[in-house]
N, C-alpha and C positions, 0 to 999 in steps of 0.2 A: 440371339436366335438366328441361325441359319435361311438365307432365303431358297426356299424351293424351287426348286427346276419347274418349268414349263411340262406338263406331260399329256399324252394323248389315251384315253381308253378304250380297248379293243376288246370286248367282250368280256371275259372273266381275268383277263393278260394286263397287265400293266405294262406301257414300256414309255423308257422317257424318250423323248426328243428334245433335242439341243438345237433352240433355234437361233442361229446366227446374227448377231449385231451389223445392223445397216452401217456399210460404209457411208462416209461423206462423199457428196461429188467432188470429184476432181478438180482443183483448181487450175484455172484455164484463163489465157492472158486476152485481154480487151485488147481492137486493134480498132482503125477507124475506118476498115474493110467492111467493118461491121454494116455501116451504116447507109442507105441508100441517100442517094441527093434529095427527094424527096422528102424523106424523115428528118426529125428536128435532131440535129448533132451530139445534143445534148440528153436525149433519151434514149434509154437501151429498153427496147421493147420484150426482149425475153423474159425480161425477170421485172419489170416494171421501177428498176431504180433506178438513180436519178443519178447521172456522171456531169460530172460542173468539169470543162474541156478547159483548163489553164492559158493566160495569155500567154503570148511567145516571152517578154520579159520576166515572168514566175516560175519560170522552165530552165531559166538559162544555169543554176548552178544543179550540179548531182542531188542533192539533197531535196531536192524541190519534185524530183522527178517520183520519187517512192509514193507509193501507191499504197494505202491505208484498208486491207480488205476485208469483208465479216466474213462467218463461217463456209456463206453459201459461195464466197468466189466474188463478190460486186464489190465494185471500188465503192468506199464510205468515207474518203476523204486522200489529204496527201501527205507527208511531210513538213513541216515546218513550210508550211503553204502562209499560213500567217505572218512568220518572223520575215519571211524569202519578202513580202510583199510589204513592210513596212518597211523595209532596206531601201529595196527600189525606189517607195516613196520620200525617201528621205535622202536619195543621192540623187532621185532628179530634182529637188528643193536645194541641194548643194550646189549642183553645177550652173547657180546663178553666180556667173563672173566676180572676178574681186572688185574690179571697176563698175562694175553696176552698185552692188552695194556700198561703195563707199560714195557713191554719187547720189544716192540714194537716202545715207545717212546727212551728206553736203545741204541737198537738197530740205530736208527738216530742219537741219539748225540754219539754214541763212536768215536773214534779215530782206526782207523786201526794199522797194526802189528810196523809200518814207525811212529807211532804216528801224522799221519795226517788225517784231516779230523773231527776232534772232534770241538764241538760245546760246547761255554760256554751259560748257560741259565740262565735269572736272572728273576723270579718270583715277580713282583711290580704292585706300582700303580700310575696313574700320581692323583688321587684326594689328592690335598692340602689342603683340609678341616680337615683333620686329619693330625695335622704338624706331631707329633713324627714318625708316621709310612713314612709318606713322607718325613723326613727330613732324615730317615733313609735308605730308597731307595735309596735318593742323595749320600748319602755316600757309598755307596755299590759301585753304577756307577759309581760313580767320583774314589772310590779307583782302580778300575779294567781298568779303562781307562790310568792311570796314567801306565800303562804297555804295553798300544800300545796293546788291544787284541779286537777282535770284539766280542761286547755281541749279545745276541739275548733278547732283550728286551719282554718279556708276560704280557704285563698290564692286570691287572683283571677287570679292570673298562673299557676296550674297548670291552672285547671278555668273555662272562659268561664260555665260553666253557674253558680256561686258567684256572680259578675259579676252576671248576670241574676236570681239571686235577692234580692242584697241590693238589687240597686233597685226590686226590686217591695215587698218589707219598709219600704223607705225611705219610699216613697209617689215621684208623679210630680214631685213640686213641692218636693223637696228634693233635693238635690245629691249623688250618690254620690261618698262618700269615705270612705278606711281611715283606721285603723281604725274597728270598730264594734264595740260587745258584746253578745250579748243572753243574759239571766239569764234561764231558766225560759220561755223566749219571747216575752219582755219589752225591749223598746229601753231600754239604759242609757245610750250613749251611745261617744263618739270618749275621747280621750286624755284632754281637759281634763275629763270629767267622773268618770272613772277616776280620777284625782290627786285630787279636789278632796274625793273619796267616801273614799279610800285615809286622807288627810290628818284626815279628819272620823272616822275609826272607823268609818263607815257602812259602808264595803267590807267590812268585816270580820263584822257583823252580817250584811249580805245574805250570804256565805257561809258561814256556821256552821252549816247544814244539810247542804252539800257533803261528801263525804267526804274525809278528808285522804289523800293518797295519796304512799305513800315512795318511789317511782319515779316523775320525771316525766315524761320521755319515753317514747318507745315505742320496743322495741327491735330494730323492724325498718326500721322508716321516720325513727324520729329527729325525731316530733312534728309529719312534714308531711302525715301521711294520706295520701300516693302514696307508691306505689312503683312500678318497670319494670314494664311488661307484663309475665306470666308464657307469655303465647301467643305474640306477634309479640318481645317482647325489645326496645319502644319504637321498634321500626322502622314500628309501622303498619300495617306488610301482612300477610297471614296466608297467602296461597297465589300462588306463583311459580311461572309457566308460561312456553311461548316465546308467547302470544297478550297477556301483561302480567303484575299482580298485582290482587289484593284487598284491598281495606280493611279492616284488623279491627275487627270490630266491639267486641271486649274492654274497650280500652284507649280512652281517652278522646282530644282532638286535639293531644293530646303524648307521644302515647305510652304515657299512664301509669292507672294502675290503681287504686282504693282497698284501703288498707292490708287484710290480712286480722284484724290484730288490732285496728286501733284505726278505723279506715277507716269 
């Protein structure tokens, strides 16, 4: 069915009229001319909505600057104002020094003045797809076990962030490769220097401060430092709707969690 015209009656005369469709107001650019010193910056008194004014760091790439607007012409948001600001947050969390962080990490595993307290670390991977580097790992763990000490196992293949740290550890100009060990926050060394120390009685010397410990694994995780999310359950997501999900932020980019008891 046809919709009928609008029309007006004039006495015994019909005549139609064609009433015109309201334009939209013109869109018109915010400036911050707008605003008197007085008034709160943040309020645009014309239209009563609410403009949230960007820090100067949230502004600094193009993309951050676009201006999100409704029908009526008010700004209702910006661009990638979120991603722009989780950047930021995550390069000024970067631009803590390499020397800080490696002093940092010194600083946890040392041994106090009593020699207790120190932390042996063994830089591996559980992938067996590559035997010699894996078969080499075994041996590393298996020699250092064989002395009753507790390792802290960092597989690179569970946690990229391990990855990243042993090559800042390494230095630029050497070669990231498993195993590594480091006594007290000290570089010992890969496989062949483990055996050669092991074979010499040295190994056994540098651990004699260690405590000997009658349980070597851990008996939640079985000596890998991860276990499952306890939030997400290694799926990742944390909140399911019909508009998507959420990333948890819990569990690391597998899923996984550091142990509660040896982690």
């Amino acid at each position: 069915r046809k919709r009928e015209r609008p029309c007006i009656f004039i006495g015994h005369r019909t005549e139609l009229v064609i009433i015109p469709r309201p334009q939209p107001p013109a869109m018109t650019t915010l400036s911050t001319n707008r605003f008197s010193s007085s008034s709160d910056p943040c309020t645009d008194d014309s239209d009563g909505e609410f403009i949230a004014d960007l820090p100067s760091f949230m502004t600094s790439s193009p993309a951050a600057k676009r201006e999100i607007r409704s029908k009526r012409g008010t700004v209702r948001g910006f661009e990638n104002k979120v991603s722009n600001s989780l950047a930021t947050i995550q390069k000024r969390e970067s631009e803590e020094t390499q020397s800080q962080r490696l002093q940092r990490l010194v600083e946890e595993e040392r041994a106090d003045a009593d020699g207790r307290g120190g932390k042996i670390v063994v830089y591996m991977t559980s992938l067996s797809a590559i035997r010699e580097t894996y078969q080499q790992c075994r041996v590393v763990l298996l020699t250092l076990r064989t002395h009753r000490v507790r390792v802290h196992q960092k597989d690179i293949m569970l946690h990229d962030e391990y990855y990243e740290e042993l090559k800042e550890r390494l230095g630029s100009g050497e070669e990231v490769t498993v195993p590594q060990v480091f006594v007290n926050g000290h570089h010992i060394g890969g496989q062949t220097e483990i055996s050669a120390l092991n074979e010499t009685g040295a190994l056994s010397n540098l651990l004699s401060l260690f405590e000997k410990q009658a349980q070597m694994d851990c008996g939640q995780c079985g000596a890998k430092g991860f276990v499952p999310c306890f939030w997400c359950n290694g799926s990742k997501k944390s909140i399911r709707n019909r508009y998507g999900s959420l990333r948890c932020t819990v569990c690391n980019e597998n899923g996984l969690q550091l142990c509660p008891e040896c982690g």
